[in-house]
N, C-alpha and C positions, 0 to 999 in steps of 0.2 A: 450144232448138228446139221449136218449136209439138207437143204432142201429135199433131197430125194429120196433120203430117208427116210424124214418125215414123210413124205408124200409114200411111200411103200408102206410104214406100217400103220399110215392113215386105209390105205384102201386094206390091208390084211384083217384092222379091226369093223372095219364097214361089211368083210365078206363074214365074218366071226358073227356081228350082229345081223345080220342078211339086212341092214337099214344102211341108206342113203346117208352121210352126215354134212356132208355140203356140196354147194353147189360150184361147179367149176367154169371157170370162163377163163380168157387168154389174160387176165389183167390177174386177177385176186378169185381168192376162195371166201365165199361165206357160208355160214353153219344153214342147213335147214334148221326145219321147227323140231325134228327130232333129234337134229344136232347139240340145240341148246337146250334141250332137255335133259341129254344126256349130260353136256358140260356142269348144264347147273345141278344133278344131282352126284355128280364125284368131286367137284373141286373141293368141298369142305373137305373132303375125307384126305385131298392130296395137300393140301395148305396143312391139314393137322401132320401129319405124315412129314412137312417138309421145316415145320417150328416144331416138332419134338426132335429131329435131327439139329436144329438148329440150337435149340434149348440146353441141349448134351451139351454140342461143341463150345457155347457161351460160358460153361457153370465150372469151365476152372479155367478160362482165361478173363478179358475185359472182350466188355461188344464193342464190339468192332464191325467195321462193313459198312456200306454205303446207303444213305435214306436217300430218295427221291421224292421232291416237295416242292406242292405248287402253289401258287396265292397270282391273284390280281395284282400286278404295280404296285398300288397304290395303297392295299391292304399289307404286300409285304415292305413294303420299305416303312409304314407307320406303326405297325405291331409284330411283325415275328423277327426283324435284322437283328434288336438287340438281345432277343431271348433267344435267337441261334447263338448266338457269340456264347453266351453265357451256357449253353448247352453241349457245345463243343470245349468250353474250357471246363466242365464235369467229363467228360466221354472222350479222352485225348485220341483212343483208334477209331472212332466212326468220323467219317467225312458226309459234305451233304452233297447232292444234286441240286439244286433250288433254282426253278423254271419258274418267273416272274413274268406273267404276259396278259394280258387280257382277252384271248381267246379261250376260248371253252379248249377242256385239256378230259380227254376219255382217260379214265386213269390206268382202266384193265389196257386198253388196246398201247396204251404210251408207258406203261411197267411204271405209274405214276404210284407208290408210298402213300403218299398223305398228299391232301387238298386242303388249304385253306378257302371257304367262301361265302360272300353276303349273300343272303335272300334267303327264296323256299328252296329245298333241295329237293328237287324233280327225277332225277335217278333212283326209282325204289331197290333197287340190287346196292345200293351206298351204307353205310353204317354211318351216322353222324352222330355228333359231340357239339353240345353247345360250346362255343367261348366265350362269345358276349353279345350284352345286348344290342340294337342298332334301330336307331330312329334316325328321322330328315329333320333339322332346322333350319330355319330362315337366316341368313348371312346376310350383312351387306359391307362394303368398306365402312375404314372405323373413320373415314370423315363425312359420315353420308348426312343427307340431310333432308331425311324421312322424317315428316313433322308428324302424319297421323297417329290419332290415338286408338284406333281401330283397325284389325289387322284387315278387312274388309278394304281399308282406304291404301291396302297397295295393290291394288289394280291400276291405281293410276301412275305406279312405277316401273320401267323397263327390269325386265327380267331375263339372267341367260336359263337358257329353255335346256334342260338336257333328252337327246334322243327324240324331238321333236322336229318335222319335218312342216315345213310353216313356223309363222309367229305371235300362233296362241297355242296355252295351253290349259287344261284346269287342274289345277290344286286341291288337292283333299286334304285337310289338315284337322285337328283333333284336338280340346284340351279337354283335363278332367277326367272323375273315374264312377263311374256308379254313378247315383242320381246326378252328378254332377256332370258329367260326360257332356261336352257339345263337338258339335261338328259342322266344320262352313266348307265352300267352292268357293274358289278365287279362278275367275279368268284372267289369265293374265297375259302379256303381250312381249316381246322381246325380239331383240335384230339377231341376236347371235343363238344357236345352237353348238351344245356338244355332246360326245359320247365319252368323256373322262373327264372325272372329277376333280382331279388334279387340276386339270386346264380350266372348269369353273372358278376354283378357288384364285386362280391367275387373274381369269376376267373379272371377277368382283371387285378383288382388293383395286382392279386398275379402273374400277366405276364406270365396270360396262351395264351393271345393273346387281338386282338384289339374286341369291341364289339359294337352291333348297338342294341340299347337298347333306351328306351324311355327317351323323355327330362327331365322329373321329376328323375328317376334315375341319368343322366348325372349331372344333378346338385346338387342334395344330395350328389356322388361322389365328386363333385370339391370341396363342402363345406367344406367335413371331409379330405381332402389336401389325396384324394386315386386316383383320375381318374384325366384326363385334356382333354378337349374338341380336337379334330382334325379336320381339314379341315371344321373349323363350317359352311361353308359357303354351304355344300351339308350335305343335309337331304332325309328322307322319310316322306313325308305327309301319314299321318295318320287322322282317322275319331276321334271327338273328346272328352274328356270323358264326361259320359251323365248322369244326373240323372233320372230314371226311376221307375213308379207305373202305375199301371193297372188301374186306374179308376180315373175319373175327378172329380167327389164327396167322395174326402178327407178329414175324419178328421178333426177337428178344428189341433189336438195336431201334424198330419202328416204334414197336409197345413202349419202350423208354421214352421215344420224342413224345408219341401224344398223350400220353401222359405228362410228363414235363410240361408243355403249354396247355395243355387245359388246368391245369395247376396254378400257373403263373397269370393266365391271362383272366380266372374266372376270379383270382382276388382283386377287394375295392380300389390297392393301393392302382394296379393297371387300369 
C-alpha cells in the first residue's frame, strides 16, 4: 500500500478517535502512549481475524507460505539446520527465511515468525517455549595439562575471558542440589577476550587457555576429539534456550514449525 495511503487513513482514524496516535518527524513515525494502547488492544483481534482466513484457505490444500526464523550463528548452525531440513522434507510448499546473526532481531518491527534464543527473555509482549536446557562448563584443549585437583586451583590457569573488557574476571560456578548445593568464585585472569563462542571454542582447542562456554559447544568440542570437559561436576546455570513469536494466533505453516521443534528438540535422544 502506497505510503500515502497509509498516512491518510492514519490521520482519518486519529480525527475518528479525536487522539493523537503518533508522533511525526521528517525521518519515522512512532506510536504515542495512546498509540500503543490502542495497537496492543486490537492486534489479537486482527491476528485472529487473519489465521481464521488463513486456516480456511490451509484445510483443503498443503501449507504452504513462507516462515521467517531467527536464531544466533551459532545456536542455528548446531541445533535447528538439521531439523529444518527434516521439516521442509515433511512440508514440500513452505519455504523458510532463516536470519542467522548475532544481533538482537525486533521480530514485530522486522515481520520476524519465530526466534530462536539463549538466556532470560526480557521482551514481556514474547510468548516463549522452552527447547532446552543450557548450563556453562569448563573446557580446555584435550592435550592440557591441568594437574589441580581443585577447581579452586585454576586460577592459576590462563582463561579466554568472554565479553570482558580487562583481563580478569569472576566465575560463579555451582555443583549439587539441596543440602548438597555448593557454590565457589574463581578469579580468573586471561590475554584474550571474545564476544562469540564459536571463536572460544577456536582459542581453547589452539591452548589459548581454559573456557566456560556453553554445553552445546562443550560437546560439539568433545565430538570433533578438540576440547575435553573439566571438573564436570561444576557448572553455571544458565536460563534455558526458548522458542519465541509475538502473537498466539499463529499461522497454520508457523503453528506447524514450532511445534515441530519443540517436539524434536525437547526429546532426550537431541
Amino acid at each position: 500500500m502506497p505510503k500515502s495511503t497509509v498516512s491518510r487513513r492514519l490521520a482519518r482514524l486519529e480525527e475518528q478517535l479525536d487522539t493523537k496516535l503518533v508522533h511525526r518527524d521528517a525521518r519515522r513515525l512512532t506510536p504515542t502512549r495512546e498509540g500503543s494502547r490502542f495497537y496492543d488492544s486490537v492486534v489479537d483481534a486482527i491476528d485472529a481475524l487473519d489465521t481464521a482466513v488463513a486456516s480456511i484457505e490451509e484445510s483443503t490444500t498443503q501449507p504452504r507460505g513462507t516462515i521467517r526464523i531467527t536464531a544466533p550463528s551459532d545456536l542455528g548452525r548446531m541445533i535447528l539446520l538439521r531439523e529444518l531440513g527434516s521439516f521442509l522434507e515433511r512440508y514440500p510448499e513452505i519455504s523458510l527465511d532463516l536470519v542467522l546473526t548475532n544481533r538482537f532481531v525486533d521480530l514485530v518491527q522486522e515481520r520476524v515468525d519465530l526466534a530462536v534464543r539463549a538466556g532470560q527473555v526480557r521482551e514481556p509482549n514474547l510468548i516463549a517455549r522452552k527447547l532446552l536446557p543450557s548450563d556453562f562448563q569448563l573446557a580446555a584443549p584435550v592435550d592440557h595439562d591441568i594437574k589441580c585437583t581443585d577447581v579452586s586451583g585454576l586460577e592459576a590457569h590462563p582463561f579466554v575471558l568472554y565479553r570482558r573488557r580487562g583481563r580478569t574476571q569472576v566465575l560463579r560456578l555451582e555443583r549439587g542440589h539441596g543440602e548438597e548445593h555448593e557454590a565457589v568464585e574463581l578469579t580468573v585472569t586471561g590475554r584474550v577476550n571474545v564476544d562469540d563462542y564459536g571463536a572460544m571454542v577456536e582459542l581453547v582447542a589452539a591452548g589459548q587457555g581454559i573456557g566456560l562456554m556453553p554445553a552445546l559447544h562443550v560437546a560439539e568440542g568433545e565430538q570433533a576429539g578438540r576440547l575435553v570437559r573439566i571438573f564436570p561436576q561444576w557448572s553455571l546455570p544458565a536460563s534455558p534456550i526458548h522458542l519465541l513469536y509475538s502473537t498466539r494466533q499463529l499461522p497454520e505453516r508457523v503453528r506447524l514449525l514450532a511445534d515441530f521443534l519443540c517436539d524434536r528438540l525437547r526429546t532426550p535422544a537431541s
